[in-house]
N, C-alpha and C positions, 0 to 999 in steps of 0.2 A: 504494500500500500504506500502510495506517496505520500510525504509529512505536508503540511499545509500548513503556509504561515500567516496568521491572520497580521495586517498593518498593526502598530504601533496604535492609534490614534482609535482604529475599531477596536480592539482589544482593552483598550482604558473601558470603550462605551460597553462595553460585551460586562464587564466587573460590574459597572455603576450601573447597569439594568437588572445583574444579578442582583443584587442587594436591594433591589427594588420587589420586584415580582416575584413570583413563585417558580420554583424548576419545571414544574411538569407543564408551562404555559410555554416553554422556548421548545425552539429546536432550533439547531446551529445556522443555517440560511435563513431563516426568521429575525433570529439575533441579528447576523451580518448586515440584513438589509435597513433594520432597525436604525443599526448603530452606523450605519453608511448616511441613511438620511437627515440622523443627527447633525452629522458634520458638513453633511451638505448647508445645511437648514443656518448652521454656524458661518459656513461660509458666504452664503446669500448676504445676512447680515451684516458681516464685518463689508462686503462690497459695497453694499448699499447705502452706509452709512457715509462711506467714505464720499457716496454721489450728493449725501446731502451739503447744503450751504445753510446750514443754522435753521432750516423751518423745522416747523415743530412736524413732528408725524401723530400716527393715532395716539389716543388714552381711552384707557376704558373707564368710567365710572361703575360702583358698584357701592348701591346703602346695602350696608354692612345690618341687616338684622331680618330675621325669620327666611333666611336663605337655608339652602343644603346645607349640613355641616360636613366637611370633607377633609381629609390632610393624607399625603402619601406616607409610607410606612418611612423608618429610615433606621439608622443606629449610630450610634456615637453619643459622644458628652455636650451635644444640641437639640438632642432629641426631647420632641414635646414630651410631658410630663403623664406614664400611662394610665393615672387616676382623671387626667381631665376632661372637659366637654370637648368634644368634637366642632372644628373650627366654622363660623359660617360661613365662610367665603375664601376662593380660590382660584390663584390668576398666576397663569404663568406668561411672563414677560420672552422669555426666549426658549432653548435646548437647557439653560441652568438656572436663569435667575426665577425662583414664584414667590407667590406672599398669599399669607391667608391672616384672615383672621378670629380668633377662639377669647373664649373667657377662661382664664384660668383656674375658675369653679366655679360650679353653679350659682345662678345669679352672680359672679362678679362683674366686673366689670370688662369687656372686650379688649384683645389684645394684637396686635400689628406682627407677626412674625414671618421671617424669611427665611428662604434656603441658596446656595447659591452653587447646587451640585444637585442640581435636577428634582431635589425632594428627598434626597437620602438623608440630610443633618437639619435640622432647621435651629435657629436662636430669635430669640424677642428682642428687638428692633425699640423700640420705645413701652414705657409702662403710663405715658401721660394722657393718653389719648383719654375723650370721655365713656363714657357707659355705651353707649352707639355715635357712632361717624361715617361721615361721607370720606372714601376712599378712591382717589381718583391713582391714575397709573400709567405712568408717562411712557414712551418708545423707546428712553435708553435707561428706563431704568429709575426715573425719578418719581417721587410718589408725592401726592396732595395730600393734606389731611384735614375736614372741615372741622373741626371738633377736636385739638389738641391743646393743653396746654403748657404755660410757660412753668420752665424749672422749679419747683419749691409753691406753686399755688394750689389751690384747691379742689377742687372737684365743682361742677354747676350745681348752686343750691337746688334749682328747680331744673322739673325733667324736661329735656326736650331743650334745656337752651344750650348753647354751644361756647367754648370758651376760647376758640381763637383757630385761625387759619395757619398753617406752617407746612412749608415745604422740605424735601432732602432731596440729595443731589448723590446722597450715598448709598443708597437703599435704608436708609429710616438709622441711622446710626448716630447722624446726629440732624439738628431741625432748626429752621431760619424760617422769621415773622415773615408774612405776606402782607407787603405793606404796598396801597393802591397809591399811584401815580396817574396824571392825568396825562400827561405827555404821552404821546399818540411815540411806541420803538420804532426807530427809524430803520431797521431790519431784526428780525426776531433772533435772540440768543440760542447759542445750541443747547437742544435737548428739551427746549421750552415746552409748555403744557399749556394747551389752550382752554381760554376762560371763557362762560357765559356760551357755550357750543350748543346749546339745546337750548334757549331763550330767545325774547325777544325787546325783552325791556331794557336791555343793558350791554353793549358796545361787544364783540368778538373779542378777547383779549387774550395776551399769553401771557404766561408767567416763568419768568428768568429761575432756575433753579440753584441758581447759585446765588442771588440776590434777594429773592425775594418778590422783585419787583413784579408788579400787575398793572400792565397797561395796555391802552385799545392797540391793535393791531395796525399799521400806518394807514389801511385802507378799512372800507367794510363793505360787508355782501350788501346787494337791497333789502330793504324790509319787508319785514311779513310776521305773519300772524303770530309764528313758531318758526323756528329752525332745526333742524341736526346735521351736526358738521363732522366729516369723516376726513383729517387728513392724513394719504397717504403718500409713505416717502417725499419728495419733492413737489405735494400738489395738495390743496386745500378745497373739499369738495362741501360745498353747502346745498344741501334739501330745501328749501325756501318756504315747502310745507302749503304751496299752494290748493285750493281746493280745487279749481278748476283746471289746474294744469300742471302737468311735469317741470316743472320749475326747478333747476341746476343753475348754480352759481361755482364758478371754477375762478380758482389761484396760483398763477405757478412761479409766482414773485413772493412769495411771503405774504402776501395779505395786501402789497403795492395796492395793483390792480384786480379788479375781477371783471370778467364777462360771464353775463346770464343768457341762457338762453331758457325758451319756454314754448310747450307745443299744447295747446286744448285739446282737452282730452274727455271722455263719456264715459258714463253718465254725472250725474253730478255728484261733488267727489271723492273725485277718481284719482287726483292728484296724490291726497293724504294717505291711501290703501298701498302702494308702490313702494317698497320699500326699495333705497336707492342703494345701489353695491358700486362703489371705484373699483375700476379694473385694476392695472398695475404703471399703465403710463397715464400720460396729462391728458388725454383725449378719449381714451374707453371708460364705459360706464355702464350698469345695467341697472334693471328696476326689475322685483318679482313681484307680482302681488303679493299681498299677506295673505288673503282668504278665500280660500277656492270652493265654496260650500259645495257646490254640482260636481268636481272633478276636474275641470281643465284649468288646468295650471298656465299662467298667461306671466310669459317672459319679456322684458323688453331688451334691445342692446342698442347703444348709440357710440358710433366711431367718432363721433367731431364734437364733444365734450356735451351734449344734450338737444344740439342743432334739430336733429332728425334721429326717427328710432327705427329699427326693425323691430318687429314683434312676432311671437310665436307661441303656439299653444300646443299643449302637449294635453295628453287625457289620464288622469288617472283617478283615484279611487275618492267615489263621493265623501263626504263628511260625514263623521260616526262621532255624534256629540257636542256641545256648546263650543267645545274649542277645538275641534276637528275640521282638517282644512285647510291648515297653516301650510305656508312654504315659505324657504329664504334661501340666501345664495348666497354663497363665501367663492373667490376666486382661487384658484388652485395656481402655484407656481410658474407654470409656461402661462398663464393669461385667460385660461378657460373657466366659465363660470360651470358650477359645481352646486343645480337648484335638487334643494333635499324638501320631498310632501310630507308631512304628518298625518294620517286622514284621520286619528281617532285612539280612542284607546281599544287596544286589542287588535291593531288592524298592520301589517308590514310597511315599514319603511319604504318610500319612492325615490327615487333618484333617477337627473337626467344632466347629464353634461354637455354642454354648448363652447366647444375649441375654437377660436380666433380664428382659423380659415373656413368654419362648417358653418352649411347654409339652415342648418333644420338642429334641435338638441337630437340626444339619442338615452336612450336606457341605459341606466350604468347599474351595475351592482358593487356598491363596495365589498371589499372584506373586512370580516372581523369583527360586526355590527351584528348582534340577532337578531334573527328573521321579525322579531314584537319589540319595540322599545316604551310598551306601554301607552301611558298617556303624556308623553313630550311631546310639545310644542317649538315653534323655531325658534321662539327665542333661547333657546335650551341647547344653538348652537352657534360658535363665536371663532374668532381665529381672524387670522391673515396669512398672507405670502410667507410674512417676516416671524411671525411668531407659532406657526402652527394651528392645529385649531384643538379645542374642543367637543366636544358632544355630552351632555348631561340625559344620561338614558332614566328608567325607574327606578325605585329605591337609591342608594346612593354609589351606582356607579357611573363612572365616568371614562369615555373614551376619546382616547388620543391621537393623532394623526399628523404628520408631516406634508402630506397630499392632497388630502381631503379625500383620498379614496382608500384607502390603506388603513384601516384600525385596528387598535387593540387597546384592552382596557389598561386602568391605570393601579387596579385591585389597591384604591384606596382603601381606606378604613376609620371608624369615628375615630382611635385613639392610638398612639401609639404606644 
C-alpha cells in the first residue's frame, strides 16, 4: 500500500475537527475535503480583505435573549464552565474567530465569550455587559455592544435601560466609549461597523473601531420608509424598502456617492416581500420572495446593480402551516445564488441553484442536511462568501457549510 501524506496545513484542520466532533461522523476524504475548504475559505478572506480600501463590509446584529442556546464542544483551560446554561446566541465570524453568548447561571446575568480556534477553547471577553444586549458583529472581527458598561459602575437600576455603547477592535478584550460626532468621515476607517442600517430616522453611519467615533457616512442612500443595508466587501447595498417597487441603492465609494435604481412592481406591495441578496461584485444582485404560500418560488436577478431584473419561477411544494413557504438565498463562492424553500413542518427541504452563466435555476440537493428539518424557516439560515454559512435545523442543531451545498453538522451541545 502506498503511504499518503496529508499537507501540513490539512493535517492541523484534520486534529482541530477531531477535537471537535465525534469519530464515527469522519471518514478520511470527508475530513480532507473539510479541512481543504477551511483553508480555502481562509484564503478567500485574507485576498479579499487585502481588495478592501477601508469600507466597512457586513455585520450581523443579533438581540441576545430567548434565542437557541448553543456552544461547540471544546477542551482546555477556556472551556465554558460544565454546570452552566447553555449560550443564547452564536456567530461565527470566519474558519476560527465565533462568539456567543451564555449567562453564567441561571438567571445571571448574560455573558460575551469567544473562541478563536474554530470552537475548541473559548474564554469571557468582558463581564460588564448588562443583563441583555444588543450584539452587533463586524467583518474583521470587531464587535458593538449596546448595553455595556464603564469599568467599576453599576449594573441598570431599572430593567430594560441600557448603560452605554462600546466598541473593540480586539474581539471584546478590551472596550472604547462610542462617542457620536457630527462631522459627516470623509472616507470610512478600516474595519468600521455600520450604524442606523435598518432605520430611517437617523443618518447611515459607521463606527471607527478603534476610536470610537460615530458619524454619518460622507454621502446617504435616498429616503424611505425603512431600510436594510447589506455591505459586501467593496460595495454598500441598501433595500430602500419601497412598497411599490424594487428599490436598490448601491455604493462602491464608501458611502461618496450612490445611484438608485427602481422598477414597479405587482401587486401592491410587492417591493417589501423580496428579500434583497448582493451577489459578490458591485453590479449582481438578487431578490427571493419571502412567501411562497401556493408553491412557486419566484426568483429575481439583476446584472446592472437593480436597472432591470430577470425573473424566474421554479415550482415547489405548497405551504404546510402559518409559516410555511419561506424561501431565501445566500450566494455560494463562484457567484451563484443558492435559493433554499421551507414548505412546513414535517415537509423536505427545496433547493434550486441559479450559476452566473445559467438561463433557468435547476434542483440541487445538498449533502449532509436531513431529508425533515422540521419547522425552520429562512430566517434560520445566514452566511456569506467570506464567512460560511449556517443553517439552524430542529431542536438545537446546527449545520455548517463552506459552499452552501456541502453540510454537516456542528454536534453542538447546551454545555460543555
Amino acid at each position: 500500500m502506498n503511504d499518503v501524506r496529508i499537507p501540513d496545513g490539512i493535517d492541523a484542520a484534520i486534529r482541530q475537527a477531531s477535537a471537535i466532533l465525534p469519530a464515527q461522523v469522519w471518514d478520511l476524504d470527508s475530513v480532507i475535503s473539510r479541512a481543504t475548504a477551511v483553508n480555502r475559505l481562509r484564503w478567500r478572506r485574507r485576498r479579499a480583505w487585502r481588495r478592501l480600501t477601508g469600507i466597512a463590509a457586513g455585520a450581523v446584529a443579533a438581540i441576545v435573549a430567548g434565542s437557541l442556546g448553543l456552544v461547540l464542544g471544546g477542551s482546555g483551560s477556556g472551556d465554558l464552565p460544565a454546570d452552566g446554561p447553555a449560550p443564547s446566541w452564536i456567530f461565527a465570524v470566519d474558519a476560527d474567530h465565533l462568539y456567543a453568548v451564555r449567562s453564567g447561571c441561571e438567571g445571571c446575568p448574560e455573558e460575551l465569550l469567544g473562541s478563536d480556534d474554530g470552537g475548541v477553547t473559548w474564554t469571557r471577553r468582558t463581564d460588564r455587559t448588562d443583563r441583555s444586549f444588543r450584539l452587533t458583529v463586524g467583518p474583521e472581527g470587531a464587535l458593538l455592544v449596546e448595553g455595556i458598561r464603564a469599568v467599576g459602575a453599576s449594573p441598570p437600576a431599572q430593567a430594560g435601560e441600557i448603560s452605554g455603547t462600546a466598541i473593540s477592535a480586539d474581539g471584546g478584550r478590551t472596550w472604547t466609549s462610542v462617542v457620536d460626532d457630527p462631522e459627516p468621515w470623509p472616507s470610512l476607517p478600516a474595519g468600521a461597523i455600520l450604524s442606523c442600517g435598518s432605520g430611517a430616522s437617523c443618518p447611515l453611519g459607521a463606527i471607527d473601531p478603534e476610536t470610537g467615533r460615530r458619524s454619518p457616512l460622507p454621502g446617504q442612500p435616498p429616503a424611505s420608509q425603512g431600510r436594510r443595508t447589506y455591505p459586501v466587501r467593496a460595495t454598500i447595498w441598501v433595500d430602500t424598502q419601497d412598497e411599490s417597487a424594487w428599490s436598490t441603492s448601491v455604493s462602491r465609494d464608501g458611502g461618496r456617492t450612490w445611484s438608485t435604481e427602481s422598477q414597479p412592481c405587482q401587486p401592491a406591495g410587492c417591493g417589501a416581500g423580496y428579500t434583497l441578496t448582493p451577489g459578490l461584485d458591485d453590479s449582481t444582485v438578487f431578490r427571493v420572495r419571502l412567501n411562497n404560500d401556493a408553491g412557486e418560488v419566484v426568483i429575481l436577478r439583476s446584472l446592472d446593480a437593480g436597472r432591470t431584473w430577470q425573473r424566474y419561477a421554479v415550482t415547489g411544494s405548497p405551504a404546510k402551516g402559518p409559516s410555511g413557504g419561506q424561501a431565501a438565498g445566500i450566494v455560494a463562492p463562484d457567484g451563484s445564488l443558492i435559493v433554499a424553500h421551507f414548505p412546513g413542518v414535517g415537509t423536505d427541504l427545496e433547493t434550486w441553484i441559479l450559476g452566473p452563466g445559467d438561463t433557468a435555476p435547476r434542483a440541487v440537493r445538498p449533502s449532509g442536511l436531513p431529508e425533515r428539518l422540521g419547522g425552520t424557516l429562512a430566517s434560520a439560515l445566514s452566511g456569506n462568501a467570506d464567512t460560511g454559512y449556517l443553517l439552524r435545523g430542529s431542536g438545537s442543531t446546527v449545520y455548517r457549510s463552506l459552499d452552501g451545498l456541502t453540510w454537516w453538522p456542528l454536534h453542538v451541545r447546551a454545555s460543555a
